[in-house]
LUMTI-164440 format. One line per 2 residues: number of its first residue (from 1); their letters; for each residue x, y, z of C-alpha. Coordinates in steps of 0.001 Angstrom, whole numbers. Layout:
% LUMTI-164440
NUM> a> X Y Z  ...
***
This chain:
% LUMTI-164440
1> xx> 304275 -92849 -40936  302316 -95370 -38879
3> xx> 301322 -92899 -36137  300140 -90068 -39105
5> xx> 297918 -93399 -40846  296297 -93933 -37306
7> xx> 294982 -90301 -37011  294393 -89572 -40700
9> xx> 292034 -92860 -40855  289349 -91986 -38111
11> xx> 289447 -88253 -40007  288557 -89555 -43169
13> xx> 286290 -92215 -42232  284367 -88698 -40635
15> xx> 284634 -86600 -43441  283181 -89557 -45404
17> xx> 280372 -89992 -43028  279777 -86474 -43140
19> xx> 279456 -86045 -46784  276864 -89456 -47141
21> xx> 274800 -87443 -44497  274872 -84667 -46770
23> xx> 274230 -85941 -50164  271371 -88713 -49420
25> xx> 268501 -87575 -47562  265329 -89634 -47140
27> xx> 261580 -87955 -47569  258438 -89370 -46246
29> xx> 255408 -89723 -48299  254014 -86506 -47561
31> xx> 256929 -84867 -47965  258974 -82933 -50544
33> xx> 262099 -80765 -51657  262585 -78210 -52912
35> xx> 266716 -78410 -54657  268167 -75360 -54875
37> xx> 271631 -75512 -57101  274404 -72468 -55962
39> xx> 271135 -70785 -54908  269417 -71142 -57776
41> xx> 265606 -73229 -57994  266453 -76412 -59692
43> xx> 263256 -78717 -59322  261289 -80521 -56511
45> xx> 262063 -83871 -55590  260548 -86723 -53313
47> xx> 259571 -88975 -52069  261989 -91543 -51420
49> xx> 265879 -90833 -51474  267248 -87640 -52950
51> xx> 271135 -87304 -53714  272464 -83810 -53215
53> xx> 275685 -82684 -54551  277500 -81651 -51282
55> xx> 278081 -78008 -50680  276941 -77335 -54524
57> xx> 273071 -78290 -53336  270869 -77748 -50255
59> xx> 266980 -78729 -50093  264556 -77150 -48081
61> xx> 261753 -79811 -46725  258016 -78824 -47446
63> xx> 255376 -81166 -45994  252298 -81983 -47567
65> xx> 249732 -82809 -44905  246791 -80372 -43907
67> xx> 247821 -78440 -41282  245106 -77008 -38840
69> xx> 246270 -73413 -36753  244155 -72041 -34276
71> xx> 243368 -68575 -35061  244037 -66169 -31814
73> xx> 240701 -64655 -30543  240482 -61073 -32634
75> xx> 238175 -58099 -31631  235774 -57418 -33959
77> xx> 233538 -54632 -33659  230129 -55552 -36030
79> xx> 228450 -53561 -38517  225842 -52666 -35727
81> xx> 228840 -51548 -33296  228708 -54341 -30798
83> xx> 232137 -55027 -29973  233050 -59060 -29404
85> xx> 235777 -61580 -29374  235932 -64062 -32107
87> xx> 238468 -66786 -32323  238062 -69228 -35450
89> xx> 240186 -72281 -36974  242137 -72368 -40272
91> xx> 242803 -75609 -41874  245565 -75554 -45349
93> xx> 248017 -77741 -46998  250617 -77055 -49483
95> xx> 250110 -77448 -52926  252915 -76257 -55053
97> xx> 256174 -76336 -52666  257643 -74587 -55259
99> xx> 256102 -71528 -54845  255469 -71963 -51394
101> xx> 259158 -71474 -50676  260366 -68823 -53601
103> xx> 256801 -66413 -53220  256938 -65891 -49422
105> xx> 259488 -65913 -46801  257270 -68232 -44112
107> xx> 254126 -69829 -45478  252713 -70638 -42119
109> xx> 253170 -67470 -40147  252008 -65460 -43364
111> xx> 248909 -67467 -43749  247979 -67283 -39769
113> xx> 248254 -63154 -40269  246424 -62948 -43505
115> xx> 243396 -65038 -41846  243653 -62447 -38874
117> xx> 242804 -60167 -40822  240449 -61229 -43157
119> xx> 238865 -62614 -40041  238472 -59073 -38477
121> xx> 237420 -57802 -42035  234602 -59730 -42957
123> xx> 232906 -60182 -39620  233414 -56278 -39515
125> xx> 230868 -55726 -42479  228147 -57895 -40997
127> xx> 225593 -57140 -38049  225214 -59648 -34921
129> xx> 222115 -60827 -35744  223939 -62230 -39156
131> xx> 227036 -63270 -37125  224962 -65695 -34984
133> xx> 222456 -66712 -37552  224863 -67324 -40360
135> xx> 227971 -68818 -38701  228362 -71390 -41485
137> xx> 227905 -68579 -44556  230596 -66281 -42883
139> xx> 233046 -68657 -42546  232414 -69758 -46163
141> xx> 232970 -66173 -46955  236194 -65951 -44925
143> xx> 237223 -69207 -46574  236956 -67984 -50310
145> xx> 238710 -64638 -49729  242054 -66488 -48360
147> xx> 242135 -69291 -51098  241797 -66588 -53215
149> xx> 244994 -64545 -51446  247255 -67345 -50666
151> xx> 246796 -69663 -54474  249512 -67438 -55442
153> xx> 251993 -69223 -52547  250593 -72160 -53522
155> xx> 248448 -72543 -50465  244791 -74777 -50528
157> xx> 242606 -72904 -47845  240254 -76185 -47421
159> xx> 238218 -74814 -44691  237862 -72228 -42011
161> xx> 235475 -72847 -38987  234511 -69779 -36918
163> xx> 234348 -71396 -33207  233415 -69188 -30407
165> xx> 231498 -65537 -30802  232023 -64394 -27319
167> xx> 229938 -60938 -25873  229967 -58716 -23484
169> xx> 227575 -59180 -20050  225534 -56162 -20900
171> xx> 225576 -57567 -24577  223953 -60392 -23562
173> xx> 221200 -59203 -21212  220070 -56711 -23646
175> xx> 219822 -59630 -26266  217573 -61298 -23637
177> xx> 215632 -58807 -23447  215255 -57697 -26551
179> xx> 214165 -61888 -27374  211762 -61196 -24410
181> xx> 209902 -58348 -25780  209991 -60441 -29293
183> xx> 207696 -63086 -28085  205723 -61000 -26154
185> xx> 205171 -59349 -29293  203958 -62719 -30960
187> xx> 202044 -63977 -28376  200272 -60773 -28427
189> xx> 199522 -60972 -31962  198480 -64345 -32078
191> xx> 195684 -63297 -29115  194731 -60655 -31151
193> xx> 194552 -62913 -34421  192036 -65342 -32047
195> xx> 190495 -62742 -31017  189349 -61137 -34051
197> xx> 188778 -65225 -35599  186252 -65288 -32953
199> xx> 184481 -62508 -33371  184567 -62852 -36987
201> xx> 182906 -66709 -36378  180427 -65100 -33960
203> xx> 179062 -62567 -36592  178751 -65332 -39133
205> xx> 176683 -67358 -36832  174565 -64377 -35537
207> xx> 173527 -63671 -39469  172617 -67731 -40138
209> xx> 170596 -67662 -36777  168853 -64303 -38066
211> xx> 167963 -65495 -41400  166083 -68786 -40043
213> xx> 164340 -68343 -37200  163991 -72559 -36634
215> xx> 167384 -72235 -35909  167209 -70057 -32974
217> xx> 164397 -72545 -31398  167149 -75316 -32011
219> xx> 169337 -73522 -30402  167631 -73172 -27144
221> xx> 166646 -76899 -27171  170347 -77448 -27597
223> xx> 170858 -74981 -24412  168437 -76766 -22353
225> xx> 170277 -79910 -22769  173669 -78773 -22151
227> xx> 172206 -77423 -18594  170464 -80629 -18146
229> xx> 173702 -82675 -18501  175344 -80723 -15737
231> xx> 174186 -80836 -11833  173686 -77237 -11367
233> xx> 170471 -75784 -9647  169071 -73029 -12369
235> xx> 166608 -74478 -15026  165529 -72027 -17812
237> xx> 162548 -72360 -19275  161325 -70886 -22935
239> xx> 158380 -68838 -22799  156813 -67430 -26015
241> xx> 156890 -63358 -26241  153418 -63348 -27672
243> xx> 152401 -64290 -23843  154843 -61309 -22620
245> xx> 153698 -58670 -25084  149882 -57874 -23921
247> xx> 151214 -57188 -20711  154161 -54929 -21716
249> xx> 151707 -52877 -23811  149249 -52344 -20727
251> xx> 152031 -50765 -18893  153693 -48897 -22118
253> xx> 149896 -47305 -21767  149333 -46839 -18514
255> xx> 152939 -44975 -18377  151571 -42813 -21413
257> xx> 148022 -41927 -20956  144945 -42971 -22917
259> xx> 145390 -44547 -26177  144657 -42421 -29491
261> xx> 144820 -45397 -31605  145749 -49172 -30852
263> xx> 149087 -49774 -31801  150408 -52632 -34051
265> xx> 152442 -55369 -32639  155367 -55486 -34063
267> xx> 156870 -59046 -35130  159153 -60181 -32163
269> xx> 161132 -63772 -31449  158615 -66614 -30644
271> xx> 160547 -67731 -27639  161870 -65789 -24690
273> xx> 163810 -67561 -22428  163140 -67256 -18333
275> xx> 165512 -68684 -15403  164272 -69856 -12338
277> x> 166845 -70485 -9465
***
């Protein structure tokens, strides 16, 4: 009897540490679980201690935190058929453990596939131009559709953050030249623009200086002083036409013949300006 007591003690003093182990179980703050009773949901407890009812109960553990999975780099051919890699970051948390256990086998593997895919999809329906431009839109996009998808596991997509949009060499020189041919483009049209500005501004003047004919005498005083400022040897000096014109008509009528009748002088400038070197 004494030598059955010795070995029957240390058995039950195991089977009695086994069965604390499995009815108390202790849950962090950002934990939870989920009780099943003979298989069946019963409710979802935590934090703190939970008793379980041994081999009647079993609780599976659910944690609470956001949890951030890198999202494998996926091919993607745009809308404009330029084929790229695009790897992105998916950040969710558990909301309702509940249904995070019963709806789907493996939340985390089933929400890393369904952004995968989503991924591919929505990048698919936009052109590169949008895909670099609008980084922060698509992923905003990409965001909505899964929170959408997974609220039914009881999965809060917080954010998705498209990281690296990764071309092909040729991809990439053709895009450097096509942004080299772009400003080309505008720095040809802004000559033109100038161009046409000055011209325009030239035309305006011409018709002020033809209406007033002071102006064009100011305007050579203003020309003789900007020479005189510089050190340059050519001085020009204004000569009136009316001096010029007897002698052009001499030789308009000694190139013609004898006169018939004496012609009219017709109204010219008052100035004509000569340049002596």
């Amino acid at each position: 009897m004494h030598l059955l007591s010795m070995f029957l003690v240390p058995i039950l003093v195991i089977v009695a540490v086994i069965v604390i182990m499995a009815t108390m179980k202790i849950l962090r703050e950002y934990e939870r679980a989920v009780v099943f009773t003979f298989g069946r949901f019963q409710r979802v407890r935590g934090p703190g201690m939970v008793l379980l009812i041994p081999f009647v109960q079993e609780m599976v553990r659910v944690d609470l935190r956001i949890q951030v999975i890198e999202i494998p780099t996926q091919d993607v051919i745009s809308r404009d058929n330029v084929s790229m890699k695009v790897d992105a970051v998916l950040y969710f948390n558990v909301v309702d453990p509940e249904r995070a256990i019963i709806r789907v086998q493996s939340y985390r593997p089933a929400t890393v596939m369904l952004a995968q895919t989503t991924l591919r999809a929505v990048l698919g329906q936009h052109a590169l131009d949008e895909m670099l431009s609008e980084r922060k839109k698509l992923s905003s996009d990409v965001q909505a559709i899964l929170d959408g998808q997974t609220e039914t596991w009881g999965i809060k997509v917080t954010n998705v953050e498209i990281r690296t949009v990764e071309l092909t060499e040729n991809m990439i020189r053709a895009i450097a030249k096509q942004a080299e041919a772009e400003r080309d483009r505008r720095a040809k049209i802004i000559h033109a623009e100038a161009e046409f500005q000055a011209a325009q501004t030239l035309v305006d003047a011409a018709q002020i200086l033809s209406t007033i004919p002071a102006a064009m005498q100011l305007r050579y005083l203003q020309t003789l002083t900007e020479i005189g400022a510089e050190q340059n040897s050519t001085v020009i000096f204004p000569m009136p036409l009316d001096i010029v014109t007897p002698f052009l008509q001499l030789i308009e009528k000694a190139a013609k013949g004898p006169p018939t009748s004496t012609p009219r002088p017709s109204p010219v400038p008052a100035v004509l300006p000569m340049a002596v070197s």
